[in-house]
N, C-alpha and C positions, 0 to 999 in steps of 0.2 A: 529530593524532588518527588511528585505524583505524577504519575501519569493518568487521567480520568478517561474512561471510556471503554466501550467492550471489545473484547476482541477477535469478534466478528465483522468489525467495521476494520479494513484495509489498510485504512489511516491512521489508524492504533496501534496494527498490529505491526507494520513498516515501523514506526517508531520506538515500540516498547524492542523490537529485537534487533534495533538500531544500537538503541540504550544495552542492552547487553554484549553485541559484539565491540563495542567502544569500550564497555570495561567501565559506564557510567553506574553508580547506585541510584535506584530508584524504587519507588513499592507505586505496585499497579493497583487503582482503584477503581472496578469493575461497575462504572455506572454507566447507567442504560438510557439514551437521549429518549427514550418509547418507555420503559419502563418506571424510568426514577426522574422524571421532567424536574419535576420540581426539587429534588434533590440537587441535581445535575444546574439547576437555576442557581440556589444558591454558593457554588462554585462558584460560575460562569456564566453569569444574565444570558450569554448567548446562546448557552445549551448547543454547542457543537461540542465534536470529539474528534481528532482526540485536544482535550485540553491539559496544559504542564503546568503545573507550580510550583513554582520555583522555591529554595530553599528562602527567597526574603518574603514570601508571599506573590509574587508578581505572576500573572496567569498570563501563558503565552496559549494563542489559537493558532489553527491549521497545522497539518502535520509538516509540510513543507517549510516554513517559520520557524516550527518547531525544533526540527534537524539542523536548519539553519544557526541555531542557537547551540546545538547541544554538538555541532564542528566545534566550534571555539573552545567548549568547555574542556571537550576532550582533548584537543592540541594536536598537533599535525602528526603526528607517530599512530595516531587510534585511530583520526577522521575516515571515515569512508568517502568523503569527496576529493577527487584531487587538486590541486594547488595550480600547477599550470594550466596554461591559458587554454592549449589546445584536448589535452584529455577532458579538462572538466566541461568544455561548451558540447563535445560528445558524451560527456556523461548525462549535460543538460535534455542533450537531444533525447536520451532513450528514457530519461525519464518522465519528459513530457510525455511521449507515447505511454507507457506505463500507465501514468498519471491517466490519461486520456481511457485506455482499457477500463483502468479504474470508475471516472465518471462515466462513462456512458453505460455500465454493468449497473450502477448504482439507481442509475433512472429505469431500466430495463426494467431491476427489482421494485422499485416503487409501483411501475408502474401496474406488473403484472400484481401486486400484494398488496400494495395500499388504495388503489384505484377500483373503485366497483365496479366487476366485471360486465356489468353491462353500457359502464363507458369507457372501455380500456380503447384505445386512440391506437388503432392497428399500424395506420401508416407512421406512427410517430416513434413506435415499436420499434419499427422494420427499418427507420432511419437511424437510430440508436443503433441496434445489433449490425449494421450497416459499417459505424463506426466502428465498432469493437471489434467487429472482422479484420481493418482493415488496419487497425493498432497492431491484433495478435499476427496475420500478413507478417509484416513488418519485425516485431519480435522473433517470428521463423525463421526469417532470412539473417536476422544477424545473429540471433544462435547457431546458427547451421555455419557458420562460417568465423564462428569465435575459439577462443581454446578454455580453457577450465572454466574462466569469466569473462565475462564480455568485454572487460578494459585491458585485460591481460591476466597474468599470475595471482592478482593476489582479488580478494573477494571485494568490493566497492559499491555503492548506495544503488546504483541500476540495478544489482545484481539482487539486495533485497526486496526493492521494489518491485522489478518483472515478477518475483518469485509470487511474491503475495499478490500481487494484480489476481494472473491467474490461479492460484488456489483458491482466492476469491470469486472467480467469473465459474469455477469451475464447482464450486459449493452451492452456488445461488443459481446459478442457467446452465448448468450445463447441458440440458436439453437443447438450446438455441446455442450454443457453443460448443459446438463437438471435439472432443479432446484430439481425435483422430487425424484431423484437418492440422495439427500443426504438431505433430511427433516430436522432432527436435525441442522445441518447446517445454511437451509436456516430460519427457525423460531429464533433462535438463533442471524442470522445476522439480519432479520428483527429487534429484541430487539434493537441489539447494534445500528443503523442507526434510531432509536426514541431517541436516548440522544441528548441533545442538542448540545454536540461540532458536531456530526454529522447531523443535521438537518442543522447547520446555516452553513456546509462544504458541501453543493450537489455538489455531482459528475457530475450530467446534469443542 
């Protein structure tokens, strides 16, 4: 398998260290949707990231799809999602919030870096960071009130995803997202980004 895309984008980086704590093979192919367009086209006409290819050829998108696929491969002894009904609709839960931190940082960055600052869209800003306040909120409170990981004992797909959310919110804004404002959190993601599948997956 490949996994295409860099690993500065959140949705690579949740995947590619996905694929190593599962104990999947894969080699990461460090293409750039901004830098290698066209490169990255002929992969994938759609130029998202992260994109997987599979070992027959077959190109899966979105990172959520993605994992989706690569539960199965790995079999229920590796998956990071759980199997029953009730842990996994609360796994779903933290990870739409995650997911959710995730976009709305994504448009924050756009908007402050790709948009010319003399049309940067203040109130539309302030609605986004709005959002992701109330994701990370959220995330506080049930870190403050988890034990090692958020589903129990053993490490699970929430637990990669909140990590990298914020390392992510915190690489790109953390000016408009003040690490201070959610402690629990930020000590919490510090732990997770000392394990090794995230050490050898840096974000910068």
């Amino acid at each position: 398998m490949q996994l295409i895309g860099m690993l500065d984008s959140p949705y690579v980086r949740r995947v590619a260290i996905s694929l190593k704590r599962m104990g999947l093979p894969f080699e990461h192919r460090p293409v750039s949707v901004f830098r290698h367009f066209e490169q990255f086209r002929g992969i994938n006409p759609l130029v998202k990231a992260p994109s997987l290819v599979c070992d027959d050829g077959a190109v899966l998108t979105d990172s959520s799809l993605i994992l989706d696929h690569l539960e199965h491969l790995a079999g229920p002894q590796r998956a990071l999602m759980p199997r029953e009904l009730a842990p996994r609709r609360r796994a779903l839960q933290l990870l739409g919030i995650a997911l959710t931190a995730c976009d709305k940082t994504v448009q924050a960055v756009y908007e402050r870096q790709l948009r010319p600052a003399e049309k940067l869209h203040q109130p539309w800003l302030d609605r986004v960071l709005l959002q992701v306040g109330a994701a990370y909120a959220a995330l506080e409170a049930e870190i403050a009130a988890a034990g090692p990981y958020l589903l129990g004992p053993e490490l699970t797909q929430p637990d990669v995803t909140v990590a990298v959310a914020w390392r992510f919110t915190q690489f790109t804004i953390a000016d408009l997202v003040e690490a201070s404002r959610y402690p629990a959190l930020a000590a919490w993601s510090a732990r997770m980004e000392a394990l090794p599948e995230f050490v050898s997956t840096p974000l910068d």
